[in-house]
N, C-alpha and C positions, 0 to 999 in steps of 0.2 A: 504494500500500500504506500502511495506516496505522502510525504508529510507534506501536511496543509500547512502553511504560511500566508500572512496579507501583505499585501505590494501596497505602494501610493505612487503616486505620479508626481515626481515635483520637476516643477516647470524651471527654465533658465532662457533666459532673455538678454541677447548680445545687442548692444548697438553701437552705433558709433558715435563716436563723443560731440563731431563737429557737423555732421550729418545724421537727424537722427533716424532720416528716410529708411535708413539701411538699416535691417535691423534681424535677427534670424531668432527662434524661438524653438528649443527643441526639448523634450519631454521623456522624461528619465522613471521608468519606475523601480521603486528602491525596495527589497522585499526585508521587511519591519522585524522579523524575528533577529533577534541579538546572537545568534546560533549562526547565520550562514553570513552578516557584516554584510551583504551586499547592497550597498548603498553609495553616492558618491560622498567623497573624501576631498578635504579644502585642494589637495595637491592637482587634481582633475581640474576642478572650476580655471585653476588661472593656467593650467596645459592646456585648457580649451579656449580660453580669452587668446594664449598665443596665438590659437591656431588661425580663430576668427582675425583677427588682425592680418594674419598673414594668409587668408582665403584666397586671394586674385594667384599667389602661386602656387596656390595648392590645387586648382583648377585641375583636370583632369590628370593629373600625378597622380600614381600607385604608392599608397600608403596601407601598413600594415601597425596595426598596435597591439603590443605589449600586456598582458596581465589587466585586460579590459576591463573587468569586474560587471558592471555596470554600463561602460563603453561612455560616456561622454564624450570625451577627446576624439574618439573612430567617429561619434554620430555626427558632430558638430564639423569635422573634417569631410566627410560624405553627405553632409546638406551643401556644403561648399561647391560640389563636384568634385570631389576626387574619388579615385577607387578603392576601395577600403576592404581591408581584412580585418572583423577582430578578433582578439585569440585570447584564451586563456590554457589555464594548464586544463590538459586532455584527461586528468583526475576529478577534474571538479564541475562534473556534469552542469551541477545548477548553477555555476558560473556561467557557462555557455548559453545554459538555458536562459538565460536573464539581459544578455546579448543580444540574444535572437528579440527578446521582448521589446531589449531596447529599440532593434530597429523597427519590430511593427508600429510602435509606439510614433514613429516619425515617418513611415511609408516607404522604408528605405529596404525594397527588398532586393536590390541588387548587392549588397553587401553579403558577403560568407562570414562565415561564424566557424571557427579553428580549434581543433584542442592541440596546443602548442606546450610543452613542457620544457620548463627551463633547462638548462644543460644537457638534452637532450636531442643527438639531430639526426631528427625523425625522418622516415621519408614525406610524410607531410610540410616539414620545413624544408627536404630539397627541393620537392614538387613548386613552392612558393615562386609565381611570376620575378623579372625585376623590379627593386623596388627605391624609392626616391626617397620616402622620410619613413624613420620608424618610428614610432610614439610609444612614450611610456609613462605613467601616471603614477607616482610614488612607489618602483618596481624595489627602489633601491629600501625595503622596509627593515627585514634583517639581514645583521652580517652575514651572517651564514651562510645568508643566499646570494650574497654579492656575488661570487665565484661563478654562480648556475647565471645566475642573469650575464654576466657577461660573456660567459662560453659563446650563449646564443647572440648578445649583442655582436660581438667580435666574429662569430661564422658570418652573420646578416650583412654585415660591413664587411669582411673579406669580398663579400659575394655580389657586393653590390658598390664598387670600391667608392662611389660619386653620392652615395646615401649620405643621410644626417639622421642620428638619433636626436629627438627632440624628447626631454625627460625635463621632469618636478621631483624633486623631494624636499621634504618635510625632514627641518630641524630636530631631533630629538636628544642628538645627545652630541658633547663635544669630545667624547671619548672615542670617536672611531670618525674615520674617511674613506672615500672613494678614489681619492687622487691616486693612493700606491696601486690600487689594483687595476686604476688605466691606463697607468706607466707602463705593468707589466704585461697589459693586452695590448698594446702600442697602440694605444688609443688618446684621442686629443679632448680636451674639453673650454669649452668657452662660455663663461655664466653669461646668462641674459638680465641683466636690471631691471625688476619689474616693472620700474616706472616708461621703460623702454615702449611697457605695450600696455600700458596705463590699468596695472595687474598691481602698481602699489596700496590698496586700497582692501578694507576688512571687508566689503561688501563687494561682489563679484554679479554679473547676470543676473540682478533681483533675487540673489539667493544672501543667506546670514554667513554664506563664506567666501572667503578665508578666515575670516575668523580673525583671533590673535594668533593662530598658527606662523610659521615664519618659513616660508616656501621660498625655496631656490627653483630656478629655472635654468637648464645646461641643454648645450648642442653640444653634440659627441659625436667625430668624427672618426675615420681613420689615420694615424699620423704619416704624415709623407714624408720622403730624405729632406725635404730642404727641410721641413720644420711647418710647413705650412699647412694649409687646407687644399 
């Protein structure tokens, strides 16, 4: 029997600041029991502000996200026009399942829904088209998974050598970093200033987040010999 859970729909509302013509609205149901967390998380809402800001190139570009949860980021990138995959770990069915909801939720049915598992490469991860940005919404949560999450970042960028991971994380401790372990993927990172995409702000999309959270924004490339991008 499958366990009963109640969803909500909570809505997020992008515009633009100097224009308010433009405006995009997309609808997230969040499933409420405290047991499966699928909901979105401050580090998504301003993954997703990047994304909208940066819409016109993201235009029909092949994007794939990262530990979707909920998918924000993939929907709000796919109202845009781009091609979107989202993926979660291929363990966590009702992840998936809540994916797929997200897109009915917005009419988005040309997006696939992936079970992707971190450090693992799948043949579903060879099979994966190429691809131009990867998104990832607070992937970086624990240590421990640091190493899985970037096997796959690092195979996806090998493979895609003109990609950009585009990632959020969330502040929590000043006891550990990301930097050594993208030294050791020879991978690049460049923070993005929130005020960059006007993502400095506790209120995001008509939603109560970010919060007082304190969210980084990073583009994660492959490193090149010169040093460059």
């Amino acid at each position: 029997m499958e366990p009963k859970y109640s969803t909500e729909q909570k809505v997020f509302i992008f515009e633009e600041n100097e224009n308010t013509s433009q405006s995009l609205a997309v609808s997230i149901p969040e499933v409420l029991d405290p047991q499966y967390g699928m909901y979105v998380w401050p580090c998504a809402v301003v993954l997703a502000q990047y994304i909208w800001t940066h819409r016109e190139e993201l235009k029909h570009k092949t994007v794939l996200e990262l530990g979707a949860g909920v998918g924000l980021p993939g929907v709000v990138a796919a109202s845009c026009g781009a091609k979107v995959t989202l993926s979660d770990s291929a363990e966590l069915p009702l992840c998936l399942e809540n994916c797929r909801r997200s897109c009915e939720a917005n009419s988005l049915a040309h997006v696939s829904v992936l079970g992707l598992t971190w450090g693992e490469i799948s043949p579903d991860l060879l099979l994966l088209p190429a691809l131009d940005v990867i998104l990832g919404s607070d992937v970086f949560y624990e240590p421990e998974d640091f190493e899985s999450i970037l096997v796959t970042i690092a195979f996806l960028l090998r493979k895609n050598p003109k990609a950009q991971f585009w990632t959020t994380y969330q502040e929590r401790s000043a006891d550990w970093s990301i930097e050594a372990a993208l030294h050791r993927w020879k991978l690049r990172c460049v923070d993005i200033p929130l005020e960059r995409f006007n993502a400095n702000k506790a209120q995001l999309a008509g939603s109560t987040l970010p919060g007082s959270h304190v969210v980084q924004m990073m583009v994660i490339t492959l490193k090149t010999e010169d040093g460059g991008l």
